[in-house]
NUFIMI-572666 format. One record per residue (C-alpha): x, y, z; residue in one letter. Coordinates in pm, 1 decimal, padded with zeros to 6 digits. Example, Ala and Ser with C-alpha at 12.3 -4.5 7.8 and 13.67 -1.06 7.14 Angstrom:
BEGIN
- X,Y,Z,aa
- 01230.0,-00450.0,00780.0,a;
- 01367.0,-00106.0,00714.0,s;
***
This chain:
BEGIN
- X,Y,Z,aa
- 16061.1,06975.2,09451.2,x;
- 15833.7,07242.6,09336.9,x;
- 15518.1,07153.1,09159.2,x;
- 15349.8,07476.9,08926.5,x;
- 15032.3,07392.7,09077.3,x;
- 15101.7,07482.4,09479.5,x;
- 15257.1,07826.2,09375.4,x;
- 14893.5,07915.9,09176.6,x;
- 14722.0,07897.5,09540.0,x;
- 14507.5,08278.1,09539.2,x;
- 14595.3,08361.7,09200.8,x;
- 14281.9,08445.4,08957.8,x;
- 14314.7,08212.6,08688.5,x;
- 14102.0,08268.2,08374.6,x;
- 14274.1,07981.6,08141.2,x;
- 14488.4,07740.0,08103.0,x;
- 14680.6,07567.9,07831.3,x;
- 14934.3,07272.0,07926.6,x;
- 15004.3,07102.1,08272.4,x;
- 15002.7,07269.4,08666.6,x;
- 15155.1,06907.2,08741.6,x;
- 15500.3,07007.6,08644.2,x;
- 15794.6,07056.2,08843.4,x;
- 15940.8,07401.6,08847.7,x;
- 16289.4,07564.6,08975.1,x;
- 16271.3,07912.1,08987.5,x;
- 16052.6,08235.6,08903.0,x;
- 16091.4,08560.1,08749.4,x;
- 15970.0,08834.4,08512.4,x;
- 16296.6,08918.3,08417.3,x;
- 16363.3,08655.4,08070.9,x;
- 16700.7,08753.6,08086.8,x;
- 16751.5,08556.8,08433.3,x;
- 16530.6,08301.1,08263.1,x;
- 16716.6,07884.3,08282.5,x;
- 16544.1,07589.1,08275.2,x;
- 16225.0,07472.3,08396.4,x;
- 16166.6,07816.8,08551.0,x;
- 15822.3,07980.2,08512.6,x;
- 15836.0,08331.3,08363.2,x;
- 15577.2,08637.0,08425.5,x;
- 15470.0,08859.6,08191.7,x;
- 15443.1,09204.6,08342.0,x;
- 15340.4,09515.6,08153.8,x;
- 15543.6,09775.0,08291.1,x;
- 15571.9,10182.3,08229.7,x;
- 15870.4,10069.0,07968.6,x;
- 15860.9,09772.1,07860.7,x;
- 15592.7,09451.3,07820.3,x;
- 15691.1,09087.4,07943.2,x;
- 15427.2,08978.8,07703.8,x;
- 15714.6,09075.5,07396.9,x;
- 15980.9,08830.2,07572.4,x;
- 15753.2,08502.5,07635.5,x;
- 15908.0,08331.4,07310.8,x;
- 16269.8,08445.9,07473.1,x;
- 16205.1,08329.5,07799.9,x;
- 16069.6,07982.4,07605.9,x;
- 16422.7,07946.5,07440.5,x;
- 16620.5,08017.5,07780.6,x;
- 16422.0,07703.6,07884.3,x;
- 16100.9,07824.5,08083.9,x;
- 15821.6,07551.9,08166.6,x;
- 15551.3,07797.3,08251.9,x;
- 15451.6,08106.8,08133.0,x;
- 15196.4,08356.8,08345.5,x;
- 15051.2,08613.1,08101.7,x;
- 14688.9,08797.7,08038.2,x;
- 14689.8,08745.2,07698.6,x;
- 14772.5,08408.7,07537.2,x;
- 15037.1,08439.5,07267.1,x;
- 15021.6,08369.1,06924.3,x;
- 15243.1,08053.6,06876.3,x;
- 15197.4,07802.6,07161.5,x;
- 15496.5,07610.6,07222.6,x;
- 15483.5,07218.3,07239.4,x;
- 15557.9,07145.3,07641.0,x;
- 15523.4,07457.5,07793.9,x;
- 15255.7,07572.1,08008.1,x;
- 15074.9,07919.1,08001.3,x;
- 14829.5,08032.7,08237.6,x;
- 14592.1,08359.4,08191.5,x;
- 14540.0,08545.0,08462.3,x;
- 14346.9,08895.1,08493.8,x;
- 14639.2,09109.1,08658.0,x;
- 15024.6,09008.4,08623.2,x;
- 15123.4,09179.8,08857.3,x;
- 14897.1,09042.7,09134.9,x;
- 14941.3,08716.0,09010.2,x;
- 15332.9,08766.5,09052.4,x;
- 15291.5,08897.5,09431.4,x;
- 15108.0,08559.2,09541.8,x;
- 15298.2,08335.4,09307.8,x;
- 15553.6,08503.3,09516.7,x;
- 15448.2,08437.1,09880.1,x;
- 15361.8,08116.1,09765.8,x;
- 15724.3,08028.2,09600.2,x;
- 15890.6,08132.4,09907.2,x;
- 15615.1,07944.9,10193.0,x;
- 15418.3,08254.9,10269.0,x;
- 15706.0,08353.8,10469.0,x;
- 15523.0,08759.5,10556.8,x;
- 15284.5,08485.9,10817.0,x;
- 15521.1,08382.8,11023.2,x;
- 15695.6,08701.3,11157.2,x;
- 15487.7,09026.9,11232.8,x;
- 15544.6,09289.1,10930.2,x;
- 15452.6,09650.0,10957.7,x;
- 15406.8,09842.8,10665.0,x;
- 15456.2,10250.3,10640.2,x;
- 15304.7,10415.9,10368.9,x;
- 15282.5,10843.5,10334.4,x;
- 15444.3,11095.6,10155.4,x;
- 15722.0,11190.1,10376.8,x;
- 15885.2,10969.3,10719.4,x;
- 15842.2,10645.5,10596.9,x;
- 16231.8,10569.4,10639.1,x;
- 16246.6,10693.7,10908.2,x;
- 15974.9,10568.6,11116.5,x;
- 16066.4,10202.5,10935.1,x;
- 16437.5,10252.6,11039.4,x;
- 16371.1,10370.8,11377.2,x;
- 16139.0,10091.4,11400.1,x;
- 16375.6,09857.5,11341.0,x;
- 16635.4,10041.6,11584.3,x;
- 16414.3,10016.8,11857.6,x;
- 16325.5,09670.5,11824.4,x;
- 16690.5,09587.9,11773.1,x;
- 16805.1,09742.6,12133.7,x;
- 16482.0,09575.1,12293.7,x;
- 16667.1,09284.9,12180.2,x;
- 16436.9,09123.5,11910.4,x;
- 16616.8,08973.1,11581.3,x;
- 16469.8,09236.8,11341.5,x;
- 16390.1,09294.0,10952.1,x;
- 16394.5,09588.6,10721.4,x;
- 16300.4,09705.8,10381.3,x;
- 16347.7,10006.3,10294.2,x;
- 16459.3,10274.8,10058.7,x;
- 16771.7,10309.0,10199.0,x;
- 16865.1,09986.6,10274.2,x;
- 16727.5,09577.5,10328.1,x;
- 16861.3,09445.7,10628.4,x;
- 16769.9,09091.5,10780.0,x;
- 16893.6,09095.2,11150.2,x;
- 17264.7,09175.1,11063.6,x;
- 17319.0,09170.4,10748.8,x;
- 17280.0,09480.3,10556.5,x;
- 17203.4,09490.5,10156.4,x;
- 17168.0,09821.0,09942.0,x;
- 16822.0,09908.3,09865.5,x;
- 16739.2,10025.5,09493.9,x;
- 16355.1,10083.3,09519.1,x;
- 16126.1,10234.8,09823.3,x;
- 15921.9,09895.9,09764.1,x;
- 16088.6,09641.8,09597.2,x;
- 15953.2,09379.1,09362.8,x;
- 15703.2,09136.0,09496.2,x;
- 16013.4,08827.8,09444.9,x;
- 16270.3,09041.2,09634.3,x;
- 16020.5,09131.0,09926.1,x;
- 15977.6,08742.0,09974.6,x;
- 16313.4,08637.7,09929.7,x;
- 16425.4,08886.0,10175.8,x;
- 16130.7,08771.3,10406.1,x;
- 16224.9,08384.8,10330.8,x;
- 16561.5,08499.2,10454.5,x;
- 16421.0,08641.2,10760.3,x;
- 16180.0,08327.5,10867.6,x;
- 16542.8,08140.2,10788.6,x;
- 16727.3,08328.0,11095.2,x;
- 16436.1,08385.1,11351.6,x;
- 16324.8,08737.1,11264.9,x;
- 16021.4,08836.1,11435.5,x;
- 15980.6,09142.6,11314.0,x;
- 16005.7,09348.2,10989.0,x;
- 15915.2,09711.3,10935.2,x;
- 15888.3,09770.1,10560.0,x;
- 15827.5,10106.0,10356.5,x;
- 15505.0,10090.1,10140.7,x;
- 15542.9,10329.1,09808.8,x;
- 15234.2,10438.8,09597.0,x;
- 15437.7,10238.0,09320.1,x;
- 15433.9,09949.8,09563.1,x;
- 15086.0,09943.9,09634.0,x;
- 14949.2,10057.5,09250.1,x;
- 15165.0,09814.5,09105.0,x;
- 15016.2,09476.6,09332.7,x;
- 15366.5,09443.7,09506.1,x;
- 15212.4,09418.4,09850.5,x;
- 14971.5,09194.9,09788.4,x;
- 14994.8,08813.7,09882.5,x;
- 15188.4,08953.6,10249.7,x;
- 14969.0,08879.8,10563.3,x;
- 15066.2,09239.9,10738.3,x;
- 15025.0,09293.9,11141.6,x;
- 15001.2,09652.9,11123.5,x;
- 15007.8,09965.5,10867.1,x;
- 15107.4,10295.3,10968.1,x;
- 14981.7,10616.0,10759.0,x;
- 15188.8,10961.3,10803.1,x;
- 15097.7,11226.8,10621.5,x;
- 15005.7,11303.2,10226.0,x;
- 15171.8,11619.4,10007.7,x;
- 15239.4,11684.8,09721.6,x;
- 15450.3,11383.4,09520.2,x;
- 15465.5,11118.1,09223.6,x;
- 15178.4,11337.9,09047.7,x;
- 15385.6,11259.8,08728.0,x;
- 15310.5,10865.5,08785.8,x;
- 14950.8,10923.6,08960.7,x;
- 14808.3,11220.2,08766.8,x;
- 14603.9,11337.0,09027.7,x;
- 14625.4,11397.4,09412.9,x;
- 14307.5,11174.5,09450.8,x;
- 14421.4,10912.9,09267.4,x;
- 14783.4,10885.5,09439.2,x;
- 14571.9,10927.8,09806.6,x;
- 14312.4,10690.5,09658.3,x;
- 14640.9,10419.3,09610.8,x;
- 14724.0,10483.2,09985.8,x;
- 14372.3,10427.7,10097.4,x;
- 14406.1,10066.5,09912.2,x;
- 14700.4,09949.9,10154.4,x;
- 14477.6,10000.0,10447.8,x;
- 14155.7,09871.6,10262.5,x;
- 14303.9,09554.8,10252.4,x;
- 14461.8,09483.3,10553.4,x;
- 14332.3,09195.3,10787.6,x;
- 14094.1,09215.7,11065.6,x;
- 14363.8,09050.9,11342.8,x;
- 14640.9,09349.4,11262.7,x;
- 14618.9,09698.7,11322.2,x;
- 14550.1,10026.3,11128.2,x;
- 14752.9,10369.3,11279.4,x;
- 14683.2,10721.1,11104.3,x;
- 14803.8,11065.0,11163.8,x;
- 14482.1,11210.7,11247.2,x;
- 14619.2,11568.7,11232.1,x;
- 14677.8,11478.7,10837.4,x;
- 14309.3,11547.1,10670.8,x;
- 14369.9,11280.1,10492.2,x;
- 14396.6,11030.2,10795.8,x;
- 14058.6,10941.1,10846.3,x;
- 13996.7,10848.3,10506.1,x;
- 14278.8,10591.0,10508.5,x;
- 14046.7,10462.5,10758.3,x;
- 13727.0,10439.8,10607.4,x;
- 13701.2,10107.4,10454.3,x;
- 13961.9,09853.1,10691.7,x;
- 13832.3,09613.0,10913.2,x;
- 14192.8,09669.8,11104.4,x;
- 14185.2,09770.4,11461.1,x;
- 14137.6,10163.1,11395.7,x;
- 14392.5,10394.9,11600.9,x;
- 14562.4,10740.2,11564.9,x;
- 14809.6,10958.3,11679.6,x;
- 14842.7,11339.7,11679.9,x;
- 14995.9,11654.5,11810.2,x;
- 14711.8,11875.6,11776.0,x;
- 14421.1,11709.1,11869.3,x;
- 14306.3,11397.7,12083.8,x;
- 14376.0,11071.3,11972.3,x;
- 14482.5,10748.1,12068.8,x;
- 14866.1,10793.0,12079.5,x;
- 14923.1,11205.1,12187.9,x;
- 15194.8,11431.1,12248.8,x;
- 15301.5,11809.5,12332.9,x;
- 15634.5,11965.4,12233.3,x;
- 15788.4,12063.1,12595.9,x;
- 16094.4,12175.4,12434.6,x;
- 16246.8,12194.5,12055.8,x;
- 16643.1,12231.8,12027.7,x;
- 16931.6,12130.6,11798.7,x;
- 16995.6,11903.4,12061.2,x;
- 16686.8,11713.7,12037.4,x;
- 16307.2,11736.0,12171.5,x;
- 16160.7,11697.2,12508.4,x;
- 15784.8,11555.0,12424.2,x;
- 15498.4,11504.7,12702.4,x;
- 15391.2,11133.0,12510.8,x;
- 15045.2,10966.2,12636.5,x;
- 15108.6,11204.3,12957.4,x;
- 15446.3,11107.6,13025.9,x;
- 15763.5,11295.4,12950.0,x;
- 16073.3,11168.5,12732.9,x;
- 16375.7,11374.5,12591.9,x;
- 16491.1,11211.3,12271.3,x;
- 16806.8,11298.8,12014.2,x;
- 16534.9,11362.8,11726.0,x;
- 16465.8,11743.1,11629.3,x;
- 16206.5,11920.8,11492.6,x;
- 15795.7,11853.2,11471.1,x;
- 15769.4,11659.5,11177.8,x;
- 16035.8,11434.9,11440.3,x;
- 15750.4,11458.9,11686.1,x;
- 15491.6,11272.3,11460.3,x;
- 15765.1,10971.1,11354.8,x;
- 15840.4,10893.3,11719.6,x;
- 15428.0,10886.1,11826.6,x;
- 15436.2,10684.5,11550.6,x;
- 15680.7,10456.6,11634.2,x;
- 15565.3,10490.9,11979.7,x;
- 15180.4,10345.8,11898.2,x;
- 15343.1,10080.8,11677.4,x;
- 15559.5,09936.8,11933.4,x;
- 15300.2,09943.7,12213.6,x;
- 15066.8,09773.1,11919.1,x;
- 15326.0,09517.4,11902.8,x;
- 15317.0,09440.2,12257.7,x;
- 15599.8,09630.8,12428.8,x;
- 15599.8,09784.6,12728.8,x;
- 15520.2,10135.3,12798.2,x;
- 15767.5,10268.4,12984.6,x;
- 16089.7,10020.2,12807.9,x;
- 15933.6,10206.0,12464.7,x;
- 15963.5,10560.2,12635.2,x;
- 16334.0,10434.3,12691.4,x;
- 16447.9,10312.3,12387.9,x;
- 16258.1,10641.8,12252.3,x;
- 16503.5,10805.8,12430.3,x;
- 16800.1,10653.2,12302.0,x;
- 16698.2,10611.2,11921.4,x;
- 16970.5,10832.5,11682.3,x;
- 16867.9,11003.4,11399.8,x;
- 16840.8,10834.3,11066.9,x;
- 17116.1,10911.9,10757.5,x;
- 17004.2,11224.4,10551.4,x;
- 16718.6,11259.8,10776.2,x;
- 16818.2,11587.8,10967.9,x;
- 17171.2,11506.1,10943.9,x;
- 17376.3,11826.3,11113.3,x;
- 17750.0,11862.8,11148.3,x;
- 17888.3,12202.9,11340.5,x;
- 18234.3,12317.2,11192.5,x;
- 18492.3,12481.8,11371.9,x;
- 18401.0,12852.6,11275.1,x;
- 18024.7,12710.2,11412.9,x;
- 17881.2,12636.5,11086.9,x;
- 17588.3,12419.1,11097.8,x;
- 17508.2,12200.7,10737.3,x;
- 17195.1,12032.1,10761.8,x;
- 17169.2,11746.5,10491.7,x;
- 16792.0,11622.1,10456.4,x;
- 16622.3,11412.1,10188.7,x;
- 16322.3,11670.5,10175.2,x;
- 16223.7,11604.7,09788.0,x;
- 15880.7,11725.0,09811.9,x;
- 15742.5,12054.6,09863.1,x;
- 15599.5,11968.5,10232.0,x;
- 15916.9,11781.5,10353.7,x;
- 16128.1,12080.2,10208.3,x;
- 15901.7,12328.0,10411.8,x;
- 15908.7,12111.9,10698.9,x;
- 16277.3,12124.4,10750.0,x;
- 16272.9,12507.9,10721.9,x;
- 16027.9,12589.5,10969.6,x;
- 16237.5,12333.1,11172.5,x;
- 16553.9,12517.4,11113.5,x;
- 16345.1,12869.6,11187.9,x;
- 16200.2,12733.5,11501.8,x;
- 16533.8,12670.4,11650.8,x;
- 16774.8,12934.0,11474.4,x;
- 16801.9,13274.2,11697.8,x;
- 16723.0,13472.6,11350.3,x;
- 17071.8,13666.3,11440.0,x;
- 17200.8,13443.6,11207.0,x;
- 17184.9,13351.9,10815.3,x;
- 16990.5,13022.3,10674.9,x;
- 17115.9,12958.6,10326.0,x;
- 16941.8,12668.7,10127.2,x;
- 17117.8,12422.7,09882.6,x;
- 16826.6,12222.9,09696.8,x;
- 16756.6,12046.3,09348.7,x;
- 16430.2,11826.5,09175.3,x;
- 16515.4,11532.5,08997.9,x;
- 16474.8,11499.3,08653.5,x;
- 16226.9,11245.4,08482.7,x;
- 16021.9,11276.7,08795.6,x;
- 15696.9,11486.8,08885.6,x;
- 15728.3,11785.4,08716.8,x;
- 15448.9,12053.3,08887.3,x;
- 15627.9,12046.3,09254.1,x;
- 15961.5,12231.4,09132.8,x;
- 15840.1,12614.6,09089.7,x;
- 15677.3,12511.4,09434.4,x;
- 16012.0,12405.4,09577.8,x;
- 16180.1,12698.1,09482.1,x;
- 15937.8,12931.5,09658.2,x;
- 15953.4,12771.7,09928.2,x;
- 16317.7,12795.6,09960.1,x;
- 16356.3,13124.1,09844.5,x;
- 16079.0,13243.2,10095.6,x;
- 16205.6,13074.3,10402.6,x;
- 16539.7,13125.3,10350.6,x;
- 16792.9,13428.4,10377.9,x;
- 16969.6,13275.4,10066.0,x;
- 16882.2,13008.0,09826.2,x;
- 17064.4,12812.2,09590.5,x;
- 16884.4,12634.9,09331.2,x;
- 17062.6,12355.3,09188.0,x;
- 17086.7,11988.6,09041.9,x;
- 16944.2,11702.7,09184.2,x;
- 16971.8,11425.8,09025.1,x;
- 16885.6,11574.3,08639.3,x;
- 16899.1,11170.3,08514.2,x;
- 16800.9,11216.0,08134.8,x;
- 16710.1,11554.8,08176.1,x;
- 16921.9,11873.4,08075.3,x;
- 16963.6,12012.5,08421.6,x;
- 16962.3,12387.2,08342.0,x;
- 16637.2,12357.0,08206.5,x;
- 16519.1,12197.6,08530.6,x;
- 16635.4,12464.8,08759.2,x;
- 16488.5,12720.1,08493.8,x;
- 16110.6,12531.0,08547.1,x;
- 16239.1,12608.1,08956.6,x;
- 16274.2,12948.7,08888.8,x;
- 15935.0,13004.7,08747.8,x;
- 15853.5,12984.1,09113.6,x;
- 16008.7,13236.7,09280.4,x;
- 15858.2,13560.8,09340.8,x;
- 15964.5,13918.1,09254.5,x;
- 16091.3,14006.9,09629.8,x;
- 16271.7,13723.3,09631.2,x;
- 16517.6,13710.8,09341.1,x;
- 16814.4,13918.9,09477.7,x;
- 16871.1,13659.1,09750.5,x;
- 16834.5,13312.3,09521.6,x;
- 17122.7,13242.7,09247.6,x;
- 17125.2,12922.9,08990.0,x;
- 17431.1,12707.1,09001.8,x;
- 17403.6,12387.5,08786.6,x;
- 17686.6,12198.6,08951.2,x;
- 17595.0,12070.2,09291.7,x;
- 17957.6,12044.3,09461.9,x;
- 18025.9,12396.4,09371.3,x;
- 17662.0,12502.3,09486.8,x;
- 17741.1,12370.2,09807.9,x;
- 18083.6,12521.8,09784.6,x;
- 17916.7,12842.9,09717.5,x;
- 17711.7,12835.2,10035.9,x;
- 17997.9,12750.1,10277.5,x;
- 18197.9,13038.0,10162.9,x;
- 17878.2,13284.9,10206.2,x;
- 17808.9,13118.8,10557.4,x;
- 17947.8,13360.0,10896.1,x;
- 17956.0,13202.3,11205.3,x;
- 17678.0,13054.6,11343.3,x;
- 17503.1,13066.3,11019.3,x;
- 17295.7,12753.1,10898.4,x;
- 17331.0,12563.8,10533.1,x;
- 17037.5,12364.0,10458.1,x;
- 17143.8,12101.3,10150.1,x;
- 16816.6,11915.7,10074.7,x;
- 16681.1,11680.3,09832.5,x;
- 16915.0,11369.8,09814.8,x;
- 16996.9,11293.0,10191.3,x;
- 17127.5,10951.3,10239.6,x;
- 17209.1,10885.5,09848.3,x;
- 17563.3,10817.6,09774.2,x;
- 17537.8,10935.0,09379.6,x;
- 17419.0,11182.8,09123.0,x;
- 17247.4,11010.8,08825.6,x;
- 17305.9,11218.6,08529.4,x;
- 17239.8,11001.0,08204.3,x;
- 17187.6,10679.5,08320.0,x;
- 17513.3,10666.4,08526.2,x;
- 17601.1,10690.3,08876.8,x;
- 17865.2,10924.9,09037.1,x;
- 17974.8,10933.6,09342.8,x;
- 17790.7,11207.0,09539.1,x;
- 17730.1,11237.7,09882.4,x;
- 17613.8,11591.8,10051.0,x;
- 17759.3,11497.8,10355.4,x;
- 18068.4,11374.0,10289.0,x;
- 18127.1,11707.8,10047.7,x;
- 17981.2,11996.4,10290.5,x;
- 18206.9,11819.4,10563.0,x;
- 18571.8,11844.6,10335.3,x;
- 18486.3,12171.9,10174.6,x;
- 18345.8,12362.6,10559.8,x;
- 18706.2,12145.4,10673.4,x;
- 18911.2,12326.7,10412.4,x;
- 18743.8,12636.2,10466.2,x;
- 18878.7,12671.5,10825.7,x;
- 19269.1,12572.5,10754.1,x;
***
């Protein structure tokens, strides 16, 4: 039995009305999942307000209600509690709910704008062949040791972190590499987990439509590290500007890692091929399967993590070695005519260029690079021209088209694209609104050992387009249609 009172422990109360002596079953801030004797939160989200669905949640047979504003009516037997924040209160009511499972396993959290799933996934990969029993939560999937669940946020709600952590505890994970969103951390979701160890990769431009500015959504970041614990560890990408700042205020153990100048966890690009990277790492050499710099930065990363977390040296350099690539994260497939299609998740302007100077730094330049890339719609709107210069400019060919346009009109999103690229550039980039024949387009304008770059949805399985789901995936399509193109 579950009394109200031992899942308030941590949570600002201002006021109470009723009894904390009451048994409860379940939580949520959902009143539609609302039965009885379960305590309902009020959150006040970006749509809709919790605080209009207390009176619901009362009928469905709630005990408690958590809210920053008392209601109106007051019901006879029910108890509501005022609290400053909602959403902080829901993150320890949480942890509490569930036994605080985040203290007894050791989570990570990655937070950045671009290789947080794959340093998390790798994380867990590594882990998994040093043979640990291992969590993840992530955006593109939640996995506790072997079973796998689909993922529908970067950082889920503060009940589903702990329910997946509860789950974890349950089966003997020891530990959990999580990605850490600017939603995440801006909306309270971390708080109430006891964290071993954050990891900061880079900042670019993203989520300015949900931030505003670029100091408020590095400001967010900055808050992750600000309040982690003085017993777990705090690693930055010290080449990132940005890096030191995220250290400024912890009292975590402060450590970095870098390619260009000295830090704690260092390496050197010995070699950079489509069949992977050799890396001189803390002065000793490793070949892994990854490709690309942007690669080099994840594995430090997961390199200083894992030593952090008490593995050995030269088993990490190892495992380093024998880590694959991550779905939609530099993805390649080689057709028969020697066609390469590269499908990457690069969304933002940095990631996009990232994968291009990748591409360049490897390609022979005897041969074409034609780019396939979107923006999503109902997302940050200031990064699209940007995109589109940057493909147009780095490539020999660009396609601009849809994402995934949700309740946007598509057409008008790759016409806000367009606005970005320049005069000398418009003969080689052409609009095509449908994504399957964009892609189609590029395989029949690639030669031989010419490279397609599709970018912008990666790992994801759909196009949204209205508020429903079809079945997209950029892999699956540039693999039948390059297929059919050689019969």
């Amino acid at each position: 039995m579950i009394i109200l009172k031992d899942i308030l422990y941590k949570v600002a109360i201002e006021a109470v009305k009723g009894s904390t002596e009451i048994a409860i079953n379940a939580i949520d801030f959902d009143s539609r999942k609302i039965e009885a004797n379960d305590v309902f939160i009020a959150i006040r989200g970006a749509v809709a307000d919790g605080h209009e669905y207390i009176e619901t949640a009362i009928s469905k047979g709630a005990v408690a209600i958590i809210c920053d504003t008392f209601p109106e009516n007051i019901a006879q037997g029910v108890t509501y509690i005022q609290v400053k924040d909602t959403n902080r209160a829901l993150a320890f009511i949480a942890s509490n709910y569930y036994g605080n499972p985040s203290a007894n396993l050791k989570l990570v959290g990655i937070t950045g704008t671009n290789g947080k799933t794959t340093i998390a996934s790798l994380l867990f990969q590594l882990f998994k062949k040093a043979g640990y029993k291992v969590g993840l939560l992530s955006t593109v999937k939640n996995v506790v040791d072997d079973v796998e669940y689909k993922s529908m946020l970067t950082t889920s709600d503060s009940i589903t972190i702990n329910k997946f952590l509860k789950e974890m505890n349950d089966v003997g994970v020891e530990f959990c590499f999580m990605e850490v969103s600017s939603h995440g951390i801006a909306q309270k979701r971390t708080e109430g987990l006891q964290f071993a160890g954050g990891v900061f990769t880079n900042l670019s431009h993203d989520h300015l439509d949900y931030h505003k500015t670029f100091a408020e959504y590095r400001d967010v970041k900055k808050m992750f590290f600000d309040q982690l614990p003085k017993s777990a560890f705090a690693l930055v990408n010290s080449d990132d500007k940005n890096g030191m700042v995220m250290l400024q205020n912890t009292i975590a153990k402060k450590l970095t890692y870098a390619l260009k100048s000295y830090a704690d966890y260092r390496a050197q690009i010995l070699e950079n091929q489509l069949s992977g990277l050799l890396l001189k790492v803390n002065e000793q050499e490793v070949w892994v399967r990854l490709i690309g710099t942007f690669n080099a930065y994840n594995l430090l990363a997961i390199y200083g993590t894992a030593i952090e977390l008490g593995l050995d040296n030269l088993e990490v350099l190892r495992l380093l070695s024998e880590l694959e690539s991550v779905s939609g994260r530099f993805q390649f497939i080689v057709s028969k005519e020697n066609i390469t299609a590269v499908v990457d998740y690069a969304h933002t302007p940095d990631a996009l260029e990232n994968v291009l100077k990748t591409i360049d730094d490897i390609r022979t330049k005897n041969e074409q690079l034609i780019t396939v890339v979107g923006c999503g719609g109902d997302r940050d709107k200031t990064k699209r021209p940007i995109m589109a210069n940057i493909a147009s400019t780095l490539s020999d060919k660009a396609i601009l088209t849809s994402d995934n346009p949700r309740t946007e009109d598509p057409e008008a999103i790759i016409l806000e694209m367009e606005q970005g690229v320049e005069p000398q550039n418009y003969k080689k980039t052409i609009a095509i609104v449908d994504r399957k024949q964009a892609i189609k387009t590029a395989c029949q304008l690639a030669q031989p050992n010419d490279i397609i770059l599709i970018a912008g949805k990666g790992h994801e399985t759909y196009q949204e387009i209205n508020g429903v789901r079809h079945d997209f995936d950029d892999m699956k399509i540039v693999t039948e249609l390059l297929e059919q193109l050689n019969k």
